[in-house]
C-alpha positions as CSV (number, residue, x, y, z in Angstrom):
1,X,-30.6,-38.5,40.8
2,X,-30.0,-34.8,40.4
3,X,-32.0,-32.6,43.6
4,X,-32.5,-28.9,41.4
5,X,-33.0,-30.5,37.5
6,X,-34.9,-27.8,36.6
7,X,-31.9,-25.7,36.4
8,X,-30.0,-27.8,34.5
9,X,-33.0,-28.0,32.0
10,X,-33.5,-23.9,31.6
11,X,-29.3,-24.2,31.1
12,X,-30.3,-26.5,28.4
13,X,-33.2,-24.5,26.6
14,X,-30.8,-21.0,27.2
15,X,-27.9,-23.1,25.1
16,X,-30.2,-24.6,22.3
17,X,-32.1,-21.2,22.0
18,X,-28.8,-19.5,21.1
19,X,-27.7,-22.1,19.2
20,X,-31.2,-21.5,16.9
21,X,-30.3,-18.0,16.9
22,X,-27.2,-18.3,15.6
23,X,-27.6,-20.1,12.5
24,X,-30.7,-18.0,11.8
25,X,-29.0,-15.2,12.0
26,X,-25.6,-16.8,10.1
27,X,-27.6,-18.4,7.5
28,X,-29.8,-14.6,6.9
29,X,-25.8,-13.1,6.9
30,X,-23.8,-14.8,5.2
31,X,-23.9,-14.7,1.1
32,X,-25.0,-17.7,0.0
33,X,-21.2,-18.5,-2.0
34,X,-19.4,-18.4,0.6
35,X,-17.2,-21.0,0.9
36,X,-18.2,-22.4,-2.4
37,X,-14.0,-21.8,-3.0
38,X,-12.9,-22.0,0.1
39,X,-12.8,-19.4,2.7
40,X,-14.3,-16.4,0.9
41,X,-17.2,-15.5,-1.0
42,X,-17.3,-17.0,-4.7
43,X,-19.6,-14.3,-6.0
44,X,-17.0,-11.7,-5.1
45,X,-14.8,-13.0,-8.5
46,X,-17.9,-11.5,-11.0
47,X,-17.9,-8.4,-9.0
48,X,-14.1,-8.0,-9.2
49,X,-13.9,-8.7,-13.0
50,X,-17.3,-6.2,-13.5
51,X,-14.8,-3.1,-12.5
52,X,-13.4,-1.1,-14.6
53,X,-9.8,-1.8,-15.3
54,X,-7.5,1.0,-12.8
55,X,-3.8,-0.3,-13.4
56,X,-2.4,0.2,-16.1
57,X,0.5,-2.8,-15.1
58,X,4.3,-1.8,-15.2
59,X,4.8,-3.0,-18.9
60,X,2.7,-0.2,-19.9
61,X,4.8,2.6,-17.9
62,X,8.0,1.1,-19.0
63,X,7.0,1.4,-22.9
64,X,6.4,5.0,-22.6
65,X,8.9,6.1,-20.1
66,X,12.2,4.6,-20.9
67,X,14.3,7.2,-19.7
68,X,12.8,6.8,-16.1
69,X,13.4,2.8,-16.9
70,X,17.2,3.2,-17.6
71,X,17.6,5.7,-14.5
72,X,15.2,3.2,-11.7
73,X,17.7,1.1,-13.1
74,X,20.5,2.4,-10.7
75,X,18.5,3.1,-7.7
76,X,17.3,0.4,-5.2
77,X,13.7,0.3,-6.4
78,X,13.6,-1.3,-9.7
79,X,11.6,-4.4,-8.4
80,X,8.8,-1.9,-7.3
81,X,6.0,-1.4,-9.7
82,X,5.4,2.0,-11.1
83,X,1.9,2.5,-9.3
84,X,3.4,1.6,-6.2
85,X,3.9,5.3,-6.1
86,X,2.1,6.9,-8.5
87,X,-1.3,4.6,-7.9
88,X,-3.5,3.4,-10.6
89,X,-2.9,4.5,-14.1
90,X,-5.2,2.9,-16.6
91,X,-6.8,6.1,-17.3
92,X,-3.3,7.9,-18.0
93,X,-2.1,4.9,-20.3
94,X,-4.8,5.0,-22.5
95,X,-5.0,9.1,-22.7
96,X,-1.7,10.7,-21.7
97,X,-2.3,13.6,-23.5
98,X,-5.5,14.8,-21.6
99,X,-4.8,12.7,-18.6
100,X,-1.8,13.9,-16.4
101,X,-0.8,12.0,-12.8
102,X,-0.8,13.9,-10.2
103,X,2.3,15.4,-8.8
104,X,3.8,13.1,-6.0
105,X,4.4,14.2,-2.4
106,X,7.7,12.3,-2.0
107,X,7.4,12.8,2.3
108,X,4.0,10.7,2.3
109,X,5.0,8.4,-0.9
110,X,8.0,7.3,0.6
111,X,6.5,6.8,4.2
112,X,3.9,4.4,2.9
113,X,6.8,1.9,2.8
114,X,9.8,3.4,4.8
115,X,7.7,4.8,8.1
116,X,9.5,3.0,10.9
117,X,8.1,0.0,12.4
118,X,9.7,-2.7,14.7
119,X,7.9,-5.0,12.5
120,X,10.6,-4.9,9.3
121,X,14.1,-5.7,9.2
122,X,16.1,-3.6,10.7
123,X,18.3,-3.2,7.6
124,X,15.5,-1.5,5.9
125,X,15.7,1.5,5.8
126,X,13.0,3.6,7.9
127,X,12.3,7.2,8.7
128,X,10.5,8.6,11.9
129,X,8.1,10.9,9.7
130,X,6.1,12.3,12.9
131,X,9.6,13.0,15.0
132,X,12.3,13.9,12.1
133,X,12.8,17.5,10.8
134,X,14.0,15.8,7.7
135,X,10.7,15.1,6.0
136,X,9.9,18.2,4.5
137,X,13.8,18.2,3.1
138,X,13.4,14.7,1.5
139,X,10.9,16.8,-1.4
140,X,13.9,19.0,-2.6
141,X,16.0,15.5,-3.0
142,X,16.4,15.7,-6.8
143,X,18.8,16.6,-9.5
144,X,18.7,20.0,-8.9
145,X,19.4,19.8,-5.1
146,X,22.9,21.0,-3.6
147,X,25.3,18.5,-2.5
148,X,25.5,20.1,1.2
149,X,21.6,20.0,1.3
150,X,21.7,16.2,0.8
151,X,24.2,15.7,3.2
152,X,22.3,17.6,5.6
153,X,19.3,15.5,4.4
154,X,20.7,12.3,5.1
155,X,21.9,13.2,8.8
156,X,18.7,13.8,9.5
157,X,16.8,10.7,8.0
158,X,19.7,8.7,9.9
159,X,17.5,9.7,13.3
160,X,16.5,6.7,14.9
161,X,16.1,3.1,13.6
162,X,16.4,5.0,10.0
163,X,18.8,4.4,7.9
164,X,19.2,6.2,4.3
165,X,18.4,4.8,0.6
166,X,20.1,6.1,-2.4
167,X,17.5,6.8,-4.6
168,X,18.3,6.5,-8.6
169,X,18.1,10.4,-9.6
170,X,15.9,11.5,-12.8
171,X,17.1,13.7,-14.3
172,X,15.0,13.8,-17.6
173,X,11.9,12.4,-16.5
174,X,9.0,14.5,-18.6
175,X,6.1,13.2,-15.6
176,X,8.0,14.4,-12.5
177,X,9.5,18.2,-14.4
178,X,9.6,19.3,-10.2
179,X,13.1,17.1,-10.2
């Protein structure tokens, strides 16, 4: 029937070989719970809830720091969490006396979400970091700031796609005293 089988064959044994392979090397990989819970490994759950505890959950912030509650209140970010910003907390919650957060860098904080990219609507508003003279400006943005400073500020952030957020001002916040 066929002239050359022997080809065919060694095509064969090349295809089964690989196949072996494969789920030897799959089955010496692969955790043994995975997809016990669908597509991820089920062990992973016991190693998540063995780790210490790291956020402290916006409840928690809110308790303590009610002036910055009232004040978020006017601004445009009162649906974003507290360590959205400021990262994990836990450790400050249950300590604040020896435990202070770290001053923020408001250029690199604020282009974690607002660094432009094609990918978000363009009514968000995004800043250029790498191409606008603005960013080191948007650190003095604060209470104390002069008006014509801001003005200037906002020009600048306006570069490009960008387009500029009021932020609620603090005033009396005792964690960010820089304001």
């Amino acid at each position: 029937m066929f002239k050359d089988i022997e080809h065919l064959v060694r095509l064969a044994a090349v295809i089964v070989i690989a196949l072996v392979a494969f789920i030897a090397i799959r089955a010496a990989v692969v955790p043994k719970t995975f997809g016990e819970y669908g597509h991820y490994r089920a062990a992973s759950l016991d190693d998540i809830a063995a780790r210490p505890i790291s956020f402290a959950g916006h409840d928690v912030c809110e308790a303590c720091h009610t002036d910055v509650v009232d004040q978020k209140k006017l601004g445009r970010h009162i649906a974003v969490p507290c360590e959205a910003c400021h990262g994990a907390q836990a450790r400050h919650a249950d300590d604040p006396a020896s435990v202070k957060p770290p001053k923020l860098d408001t250029a690199v904080v604020c282009a974690r979400c607002h660094e432009a990219n094609s990918a978000k609507p363009k009514t968000f508003p995004q800043v250029v970091t790498a191409e606008s003279p603005a960013t080191p400006a948007i650190n003095r943005i604060g209470p104390g700031s002069k008006l014509k400073r801001r003005q200037e500020t906002q020009r600048q952030v306006r570069k490009g796609r960008g387009k500029w957020t009021s932020h609620a001002v603090i005033s009396s916040c005792s964690c960010h005293p820089q304001l």
